[in-house]
N, C-alpha and C positions, 0 to 999 in steps of 0.2 A: 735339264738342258744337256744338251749333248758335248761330249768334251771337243771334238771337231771344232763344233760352233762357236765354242766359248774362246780355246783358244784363235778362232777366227777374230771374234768382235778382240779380245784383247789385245792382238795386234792391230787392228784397224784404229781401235780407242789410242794408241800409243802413240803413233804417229805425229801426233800434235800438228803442228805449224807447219811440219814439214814440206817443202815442196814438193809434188808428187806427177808421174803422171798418171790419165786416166788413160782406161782400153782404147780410148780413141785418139790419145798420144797430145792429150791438150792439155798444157800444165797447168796447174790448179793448187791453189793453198787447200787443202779437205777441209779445216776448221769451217773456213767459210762454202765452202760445199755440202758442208753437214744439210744445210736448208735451199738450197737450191732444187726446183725441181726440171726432170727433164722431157720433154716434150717429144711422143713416139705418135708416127703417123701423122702427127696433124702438117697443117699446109709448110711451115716452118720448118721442116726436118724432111730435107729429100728421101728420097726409097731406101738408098745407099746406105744413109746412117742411121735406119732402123734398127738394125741388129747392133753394132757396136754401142748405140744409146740405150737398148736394154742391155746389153750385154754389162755397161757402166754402170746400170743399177743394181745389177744382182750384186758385182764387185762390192758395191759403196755398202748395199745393206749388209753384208757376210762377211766382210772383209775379205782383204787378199788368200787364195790358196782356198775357198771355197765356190762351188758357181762359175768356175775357168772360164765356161762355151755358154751359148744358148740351150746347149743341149742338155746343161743341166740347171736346170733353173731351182731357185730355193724350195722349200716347201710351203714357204712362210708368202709365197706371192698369191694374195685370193685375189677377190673380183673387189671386195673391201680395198682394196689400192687402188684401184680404177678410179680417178672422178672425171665431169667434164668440166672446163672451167672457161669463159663465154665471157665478153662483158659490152655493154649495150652504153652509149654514150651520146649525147647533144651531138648533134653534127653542126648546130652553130645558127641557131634562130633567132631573134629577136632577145634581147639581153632581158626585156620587160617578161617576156614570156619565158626565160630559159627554165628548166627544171635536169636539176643534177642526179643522173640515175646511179646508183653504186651498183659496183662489181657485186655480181652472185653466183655462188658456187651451191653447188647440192652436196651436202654435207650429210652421210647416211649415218655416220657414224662418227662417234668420238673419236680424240686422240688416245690410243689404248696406252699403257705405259711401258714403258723400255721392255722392262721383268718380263712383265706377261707377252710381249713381242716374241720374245726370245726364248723364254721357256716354254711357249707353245710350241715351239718347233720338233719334228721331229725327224728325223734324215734315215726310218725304213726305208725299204726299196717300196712299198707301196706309197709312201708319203711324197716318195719323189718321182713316179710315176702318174699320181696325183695331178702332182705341179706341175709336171710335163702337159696335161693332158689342159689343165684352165689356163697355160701359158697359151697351149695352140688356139685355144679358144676366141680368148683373146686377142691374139695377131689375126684371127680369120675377123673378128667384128667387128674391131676398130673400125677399117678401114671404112666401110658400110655407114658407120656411126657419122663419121667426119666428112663422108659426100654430101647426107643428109645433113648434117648442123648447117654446112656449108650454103647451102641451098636454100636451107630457110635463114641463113643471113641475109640471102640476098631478096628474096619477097618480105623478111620484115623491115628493112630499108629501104622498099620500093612502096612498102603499104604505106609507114607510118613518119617516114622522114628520120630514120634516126639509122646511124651506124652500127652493126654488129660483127664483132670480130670472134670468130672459132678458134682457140688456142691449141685445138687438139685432146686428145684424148692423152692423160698423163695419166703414169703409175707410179707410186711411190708408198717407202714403208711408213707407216702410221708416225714411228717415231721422230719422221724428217718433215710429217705436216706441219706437225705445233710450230717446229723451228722458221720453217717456208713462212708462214703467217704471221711469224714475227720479223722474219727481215722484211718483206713485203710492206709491212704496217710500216716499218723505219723506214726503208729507202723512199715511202710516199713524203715522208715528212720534209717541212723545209731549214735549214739553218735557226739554231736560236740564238738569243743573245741571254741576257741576265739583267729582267729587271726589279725592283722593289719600291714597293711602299709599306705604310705603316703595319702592313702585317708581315713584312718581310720578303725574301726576294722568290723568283716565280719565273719562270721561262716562257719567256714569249720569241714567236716566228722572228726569226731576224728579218726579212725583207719587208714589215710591217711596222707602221708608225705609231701604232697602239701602243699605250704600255701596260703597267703591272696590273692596275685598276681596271681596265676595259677587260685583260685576260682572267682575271679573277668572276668578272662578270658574266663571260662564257662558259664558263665554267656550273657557274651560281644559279644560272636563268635558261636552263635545255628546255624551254618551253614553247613550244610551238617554231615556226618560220617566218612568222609577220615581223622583217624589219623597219627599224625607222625609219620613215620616206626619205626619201630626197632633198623634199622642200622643207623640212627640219633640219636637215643638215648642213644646207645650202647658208638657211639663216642661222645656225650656227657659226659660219663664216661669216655673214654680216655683224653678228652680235660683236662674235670676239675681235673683227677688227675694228670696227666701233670702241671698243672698248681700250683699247690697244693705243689710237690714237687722243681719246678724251683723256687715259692716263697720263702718255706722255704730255698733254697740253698741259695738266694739272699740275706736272714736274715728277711724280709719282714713279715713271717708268723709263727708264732709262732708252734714248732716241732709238740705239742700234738695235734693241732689244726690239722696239716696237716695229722698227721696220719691218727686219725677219719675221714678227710677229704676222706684218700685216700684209707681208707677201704669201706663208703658209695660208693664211683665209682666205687670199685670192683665191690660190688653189683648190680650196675646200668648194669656195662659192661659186667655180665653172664646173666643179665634178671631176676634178682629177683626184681625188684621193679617195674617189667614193668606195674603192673597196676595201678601206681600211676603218669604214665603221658597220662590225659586224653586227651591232646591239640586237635583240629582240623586243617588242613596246613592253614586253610585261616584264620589269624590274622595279626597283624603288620607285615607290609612287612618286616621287618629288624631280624623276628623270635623274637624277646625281649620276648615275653610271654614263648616260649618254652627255654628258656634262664634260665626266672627266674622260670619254671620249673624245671629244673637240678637243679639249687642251691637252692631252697627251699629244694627240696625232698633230697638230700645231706646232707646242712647244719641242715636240722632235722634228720636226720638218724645217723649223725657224733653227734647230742647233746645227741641223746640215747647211742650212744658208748661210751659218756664221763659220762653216769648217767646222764643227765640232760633228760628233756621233750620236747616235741613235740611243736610247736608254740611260744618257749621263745625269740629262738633265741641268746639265752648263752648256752655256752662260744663260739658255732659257730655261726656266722651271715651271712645270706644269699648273700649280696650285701659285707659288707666287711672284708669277708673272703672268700668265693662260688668265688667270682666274683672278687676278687682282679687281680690288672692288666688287666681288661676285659671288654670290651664291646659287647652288643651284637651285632656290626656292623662287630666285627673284629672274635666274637667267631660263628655265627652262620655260614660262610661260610669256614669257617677252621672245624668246624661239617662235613657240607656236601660234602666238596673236601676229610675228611679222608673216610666218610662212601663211597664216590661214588669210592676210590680206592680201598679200602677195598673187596668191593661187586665185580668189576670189575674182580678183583683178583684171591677171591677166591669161586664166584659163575660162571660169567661169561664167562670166562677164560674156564677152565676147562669142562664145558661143550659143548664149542663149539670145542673144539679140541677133546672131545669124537666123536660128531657128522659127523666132519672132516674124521675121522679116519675108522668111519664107513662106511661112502663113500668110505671111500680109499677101505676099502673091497670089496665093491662091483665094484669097478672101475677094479680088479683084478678078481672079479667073471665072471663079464660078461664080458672082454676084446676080447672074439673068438665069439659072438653072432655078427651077421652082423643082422641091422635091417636100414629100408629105415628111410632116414633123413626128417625132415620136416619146409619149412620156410615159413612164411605168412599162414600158417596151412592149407599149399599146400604139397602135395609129392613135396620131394628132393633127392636129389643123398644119397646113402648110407652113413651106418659110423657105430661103434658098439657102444653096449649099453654100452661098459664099457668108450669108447671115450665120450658119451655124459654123463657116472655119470661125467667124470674126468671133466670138466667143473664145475660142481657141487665143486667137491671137492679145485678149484683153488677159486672160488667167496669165498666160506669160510676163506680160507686160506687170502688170501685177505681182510677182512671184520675183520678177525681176528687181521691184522696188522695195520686198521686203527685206532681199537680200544685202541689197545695199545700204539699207538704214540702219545693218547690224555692222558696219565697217568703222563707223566713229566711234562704236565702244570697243570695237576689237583693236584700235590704232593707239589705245593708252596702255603705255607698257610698266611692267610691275620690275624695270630695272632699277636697281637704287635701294630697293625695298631691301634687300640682301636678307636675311637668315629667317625674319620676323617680322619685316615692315619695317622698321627703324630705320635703317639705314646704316647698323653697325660695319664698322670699316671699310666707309666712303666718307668721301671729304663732300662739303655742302658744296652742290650744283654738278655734282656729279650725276643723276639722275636725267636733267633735264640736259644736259648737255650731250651724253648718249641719244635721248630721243632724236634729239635736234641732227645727229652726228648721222644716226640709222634712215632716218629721212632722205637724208643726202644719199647715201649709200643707194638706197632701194627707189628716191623717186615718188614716195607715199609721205604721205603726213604725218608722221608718227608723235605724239602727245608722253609726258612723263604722267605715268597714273594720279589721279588727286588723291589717291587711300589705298597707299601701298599695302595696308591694314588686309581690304578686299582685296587687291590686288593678287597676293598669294592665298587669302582663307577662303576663295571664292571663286568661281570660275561661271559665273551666271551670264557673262556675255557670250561664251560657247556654248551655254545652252540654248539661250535667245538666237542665233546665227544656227545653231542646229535644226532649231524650231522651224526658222523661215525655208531652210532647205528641205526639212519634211514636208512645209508645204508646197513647195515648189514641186517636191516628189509625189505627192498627191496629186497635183494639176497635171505633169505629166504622167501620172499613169493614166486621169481620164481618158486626155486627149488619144493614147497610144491606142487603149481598149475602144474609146468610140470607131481610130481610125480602122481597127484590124476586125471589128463586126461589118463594119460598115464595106468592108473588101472581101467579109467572107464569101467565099462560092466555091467555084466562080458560077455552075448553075444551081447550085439548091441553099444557096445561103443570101446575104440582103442582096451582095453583089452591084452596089452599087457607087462603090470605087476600084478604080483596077492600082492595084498598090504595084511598084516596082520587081519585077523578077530577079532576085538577085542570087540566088542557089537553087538546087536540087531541093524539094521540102521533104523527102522520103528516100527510104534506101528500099521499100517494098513497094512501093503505088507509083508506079511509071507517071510522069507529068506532072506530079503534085510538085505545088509550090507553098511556101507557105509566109504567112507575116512574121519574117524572124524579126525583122528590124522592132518593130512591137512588142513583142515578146522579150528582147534584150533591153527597151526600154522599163518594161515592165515589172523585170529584174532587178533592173536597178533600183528602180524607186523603191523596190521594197526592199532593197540592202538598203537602203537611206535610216527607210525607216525604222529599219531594226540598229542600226547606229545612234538614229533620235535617242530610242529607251536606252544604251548604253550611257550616252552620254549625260542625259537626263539622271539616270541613277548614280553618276559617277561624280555629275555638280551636286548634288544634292548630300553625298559625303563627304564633303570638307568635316575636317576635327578642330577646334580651336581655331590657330593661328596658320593650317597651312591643310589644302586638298590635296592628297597622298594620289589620287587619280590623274595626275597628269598627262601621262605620256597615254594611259587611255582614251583620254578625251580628245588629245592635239591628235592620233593617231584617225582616229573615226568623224572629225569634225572633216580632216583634209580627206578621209578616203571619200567622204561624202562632195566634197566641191570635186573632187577628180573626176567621180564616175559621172556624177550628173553633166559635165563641163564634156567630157567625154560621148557621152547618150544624146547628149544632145547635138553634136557632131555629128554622128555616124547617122543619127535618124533625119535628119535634114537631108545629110547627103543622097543614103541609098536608101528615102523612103518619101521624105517629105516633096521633096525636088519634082518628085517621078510620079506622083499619083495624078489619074488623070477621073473626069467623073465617068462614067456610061449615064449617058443620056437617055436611054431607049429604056432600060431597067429605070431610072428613076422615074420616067413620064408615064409608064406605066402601074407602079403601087400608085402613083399621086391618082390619078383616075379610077384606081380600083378599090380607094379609100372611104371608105363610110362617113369620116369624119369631117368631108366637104360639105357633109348636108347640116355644119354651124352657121355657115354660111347665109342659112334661110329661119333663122329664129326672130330675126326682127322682121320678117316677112309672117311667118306662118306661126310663129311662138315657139317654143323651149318643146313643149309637151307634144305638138303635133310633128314637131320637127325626129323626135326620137321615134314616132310611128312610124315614122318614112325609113329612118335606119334602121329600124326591127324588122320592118316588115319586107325589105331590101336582104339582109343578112339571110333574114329566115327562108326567102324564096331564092336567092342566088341570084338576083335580079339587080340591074345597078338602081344609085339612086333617082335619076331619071325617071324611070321604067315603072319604080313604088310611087313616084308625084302624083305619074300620071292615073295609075293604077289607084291610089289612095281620094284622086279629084282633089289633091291638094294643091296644085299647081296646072298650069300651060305648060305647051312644051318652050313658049318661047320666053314666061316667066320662068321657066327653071334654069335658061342660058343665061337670062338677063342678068340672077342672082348668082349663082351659081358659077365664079369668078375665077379658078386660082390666084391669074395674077394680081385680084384685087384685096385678095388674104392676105395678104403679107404687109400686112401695116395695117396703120391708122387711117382711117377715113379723112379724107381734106373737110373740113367744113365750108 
């Protein structure tokens, strides 16, 4: 290393704390300069202070008394200091839909280490001649670089809906990255406080309600992004303030306590505190983490309502006060059975009886359309379009009632049950008085379990209620698939319903439209149905005294009442609503169907009657044409029989 350089960095290392100024005469502490990077060319940094902002860099890397001007630049500046650094953000979509994009840099290279920074250096006249020459380089391409970033900020925030901000092309020494990326990493962070549990204490975000146990959990469970819904959460605010008040009736819990208590789950159960349950489902099987979720973010939210702080845990305490009377064996699956009647109720419910309903419409619309029937996706005897919606409209109706037949078992809750079923550390009627209490709260009927035994080692009424919604998921993938063949075309397919135009169906084929609404149905059903076999496999592993699969089960029982409650929404609105028949296309296969000549087997018999259809087929001749041709009929017994509209039913006697 060169003695120049050395004694450069040693003065520049000396300075400590110093307050200093830079080339461009803006005071600065250097310690905390050390990681700062500065921004040349990009939109940020007018023309003006190009030159004094490298000019500050070579200073800070060399130290004072090396690198005076521009015009001597270090040797140590390669294109390896160059990076661009970019970052692409939500411009602010629908919160269901948002997806959080992180900052990304291109990163060519490590951070090399101090030593080798410096003792790479070498300060010949060719070395610095060098530098000179990938300095000008440099200043010549920037500029080039950042029109173009600039420009495609602006077509990838017109393509794709999202903001892109150009920071500029920045150069700096290897040694002042590592540092930049750490204060970077710090200054994103928010305020902590100190909390602890029985493993000791733990820093959690100050402006969050969580404590030691929920941040131990983030920590523990980096597994995947599927958080806990909503409507788990929701009924975690009913539970706990259920509980809250059957306590204090009991005398159990002190009045003030409870109030705060039962204000904090107010909040929980309109969704104001929703982003302070960060869980992911796949934790301890028994839920406990999302458990002592609720009660941290509660019992700190009830100690600001009483004047107290965040993380003290007076005068509310998480465990016992939150949690009094409770475990998580016996509290997480009385969560999931209120949220999955809840959802069932009044998402579910109701939209499939819109659905229902809509068919019934068109079951009445199309009732006098005669159109040829089809089985083994052969022609078949007739029948009208409104006899094949009414089909549609019966599976519903049906699928409907299976659903609901699983809600009186899912309405008995396994509160009370606490650790093992017994009911250790509940006072007698404490169980039943919760039910009775969560009833009130939600408006449902809610039952104290007869065997709180099953209650926790068993989960077969989420099976059963999974079941009924796979079948519903099956009914509706029929009906979507009959509806979207039955519209294919529009000229070389059945074509015989015009389904709803509701997007572009191609980014290649000018005018293509296509059955999305069907298609997103048909989606769905089959996520149903691959949550069925989760769930199915996940009842079916209870251990002893308690199923370890909780939060998987409650997780995929509700994503299943969501989507189906959902699909069945969307396909009503931008599909079912809108289909109208083509008459001209149906009345046409009906007359050019073979299988109208069933019609004449009690006339002519079974066996002469299939002469007339072979010999029809074989010649391309209609059936008519082989009667007359075969001297099996008249032309005016072959009108006489030969009915559509009297195909479609039963004979009057």
């Amino acid at each position: 290393m060169s003695s120049s350089f050395a004694q450069g960095r040693q003065g520049f290392t000396s300075r400590g704390n110093n307050q200093q100024r830079s080339s461009t005469s803006i005071p600065r502490n250097t310690e905390d300069d050390v990681g700062t990077a500065h921004t040349i060319f990009g939109p940020e940094n007018p023309a003006s202070t190009e030159e004094e902002a490298l000019a500050e860099i070579i200073v800070d890397a060399l130290g004072e008394g090396n690198g005076p001007d521009l015009n001597e630049p270090p040797a140590n500046l390669t294109s390896d200091d160059v990076f661009w650094s970019a970052e692409i953000g939500d411009r602010g979509k629908d919160e269901t839909e948002r997806d959080i994009l992180r900052e990304f840099e291109l990163d060519e290279q490590e951070v090399k280490s101090e030593i080798d920074y410096t003792e790479s250096t070498d300060f010949s006249f060719w070395s610095r001649f060098v530098g000179i020459v990938k300095k000008s380089a440099i200043n010549l391409i920037l500029p080039f670089i950042n029109g173009m970033m600039l420009g495609f900020g602006e077509i990838l925030a017109h393509e794709i809906g999202f903001h892109y901000h150009w920071h500029g092309a920045k150069v700096e020494p290897p040694r002042r990255l590592a540092q930049r990326r750490l204060q970077d990493a710090g200054s994103n962070m928010p305020g902590k406080r100190i909390e602890t549990d029985a493993f000791g204490e733990i820093e959690v975000p100050a402006d969050k309600y969580w404590g030691a146990q929920t941040q131990r959990s983030l920590t523990n469970f980096e597994i995947g992004d599927i958080k806990m819904p909503f409507p788990i959460i929701k009924a975690f605010g009913i539970q706990k303030k259920a509980a809250a008040i059957v306590n204090e009736q009991l005398g159990l819990l002190d009045p003030k306590k409870s109030k705060a208590i039962q204000q904090a789950a107010d909040e929980v159960i309109v969704g104001k505190l929703n982003d302070n349950f960060p869980l992911v489902i796949f934790q301890t099987g028994s839920g406990t983490q999302s458990n002592m979720n609720a009660n941290e973010v509660i019992s700190n939210r009830a100690n600001e309502i009483l004047g107290g702080e965040k993380g003290t845990k007076k005068p509310v305490h998480p465990n016992d006060d939150c949690n009094m009377s409770q475990s998580s064996n016996d509290t997480f699956p009385t969560v999931a059975y209120i949220a999955a009647v809840i959802h069932i109720e009044e998402h579910l419910t109701p939209n499939l009886v819109d659905l229902k309903e809509a068919f019934q419409k068109k079951v009445d619309e199309f009732k006098d359309i005669i159109k040829i029937g089809r089985t083994h996706l052969q022609d078949a005897v007739p029948l009208t379009l409104g006899q094949e919606f009414s089909g549609y409209v019966q599976q519903l109706e049906f699928g409907l009632e299976r659903v609901k037949q699983t809600v009186p078992r899912l309405s008995y809750l396994a509160q009370g049950g606490t650790a093992v079923g017994t009911g250790l550390n509940t006072v007698r009627g404490f169980d039943v008085k919760i039910a009775e209490e969560i009833s009130k709260l939600t408006g449902f009927q809610f039952k104290t379990a007869p065997n709180k035994f099953e209650a926790l080692a068993a989960h077969d009424t989420c099976v059963e209620a999974s079941g009924a919604l796979n079948t519903l998921a099956t009914s509706l993938f029929k009906i979507a698939n009959d509806i979207r063949y039955l519209g294919s075309g529009p000229r070389c397919g059945y074509g015989e319903l015009a389904l709803p135009e509701n997007e572009p169906g191609s980014s290649i084929m000018p005018g293509k439209v296509n059955p999305t609404q069907c298609e997103a149905m048909t989606m769905v059903c089959a996520q149903v149905m691959g949550n069925n076999t989760t769930i199915t496999f996940a009842g079916a592993s209870g251990q002893f005294e308690l199923n370890v699969f909780k939060p998987v089960i409650a997780y995929n029982l509700l994503n299943s009442i969501r989507i189906l409650g959902d699909a069945s929404r969307s396909f009503r609105i931008h599909c079912v609503e809108g289909i109208v028949a083509i008459k001209e296309k149906i009345d046409k296969f009906l007359h050019e169907s073979l299988m109208l000549v069933t019609a004449l087997n009690p006339k002519i018999g079974y066996d002469n009657a299939s002469k007339v259809a072979k010999n029809a087929h074989k010649k391309g001749i209609t059936l008519k044409e082989s009667c007359l041709e075969l001297k099996m009929l008249t032309s005016e017994e072959f009108d006489q029989w030969v009915r559509p509209e009297k195909m479609i039913g039963p004979k009057e006697v």
